[in-house]
N, C-alpha and C positions, 0 to 999 in steps of 0.2 A: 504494500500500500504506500503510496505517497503522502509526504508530508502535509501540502499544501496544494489547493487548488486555485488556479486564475483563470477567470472566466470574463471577457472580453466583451461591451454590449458595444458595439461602436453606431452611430446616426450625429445628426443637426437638428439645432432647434427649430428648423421650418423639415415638414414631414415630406416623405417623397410623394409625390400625388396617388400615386395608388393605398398610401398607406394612411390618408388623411381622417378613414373614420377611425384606427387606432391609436393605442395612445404614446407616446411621444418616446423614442428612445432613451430618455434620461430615466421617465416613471416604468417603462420595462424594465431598466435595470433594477430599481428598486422593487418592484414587482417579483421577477426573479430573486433576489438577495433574501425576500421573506419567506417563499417559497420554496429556496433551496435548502435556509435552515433552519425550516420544520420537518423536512424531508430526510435532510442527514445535519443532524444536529448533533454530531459529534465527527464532524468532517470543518479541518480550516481551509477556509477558501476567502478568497477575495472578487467582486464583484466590480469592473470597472468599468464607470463611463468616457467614453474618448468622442472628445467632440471632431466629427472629422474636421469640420473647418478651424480647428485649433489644437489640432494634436502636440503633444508634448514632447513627443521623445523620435525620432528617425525611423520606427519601428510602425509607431502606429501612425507616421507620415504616409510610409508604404502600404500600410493595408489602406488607410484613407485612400491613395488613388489606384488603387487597386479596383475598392468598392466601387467608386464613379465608371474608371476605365472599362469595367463589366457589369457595369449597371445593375448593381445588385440593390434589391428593396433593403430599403432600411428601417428600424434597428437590424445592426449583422451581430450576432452570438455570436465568439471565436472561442474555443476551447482547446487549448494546448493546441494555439495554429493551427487549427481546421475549423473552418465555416459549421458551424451544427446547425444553425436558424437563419432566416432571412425576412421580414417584413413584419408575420406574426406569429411569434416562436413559439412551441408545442412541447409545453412541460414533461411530457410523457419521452420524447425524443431528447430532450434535454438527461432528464433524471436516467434511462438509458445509456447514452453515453457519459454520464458523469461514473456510472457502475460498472462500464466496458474499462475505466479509468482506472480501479480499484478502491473506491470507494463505495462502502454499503449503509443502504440504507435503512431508517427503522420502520418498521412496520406499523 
């Protein structure tokens, strides 16, 4: 099992047009974060928002145009560098691969 998990929500505060009736990349993250630990609440992880129009660090500069370059809906889930979700992520695929990861959940 691993230590710690970082799970990645990346969007902008103006929503992508397809994604305009849901809710806003930043309240997914949070959304997710309550979510995840109630689900495995004895799992460290971290929940991060990255705004693409002002990413912080060279890393999520490149996924930021990555996301545009391929037009992917936004919020984008990343999980240990791989895309899990796109537009409006699905808990069940998430908490899936959070378990494919080594982490278990309680029941």
């Amino acid at each position: 099992m691993k230590n710690s998990l970082i799970i990645k929500v990346y969007g902008a505060e103006q929503k992508c047009a397809s994604c305009v009736h849901l809710p806003s990349a930043k309240e997914t993250a949070e959304w997710l974060e309550a979510a995840i630990s109630r689900k495995f609440p004895n799992t460290v992880f971290q929940v991060q928002y990255i705004d693409m129009e002002k990413p912080e660090n060279e890393a999520d500069q490149a996924f930021s145009v990555r996301i545009i370059e391929e037009d992917l809906f936004y919020p984008v889930v990343v999980i240990d560098g791989e895309v899990v979700a796109e537009g409006n992520p699905n808990l069940k695929t998430i908490y899936s691969i959070i378990e494919q990861n080594g982490y278990g959940a309680v029941s």
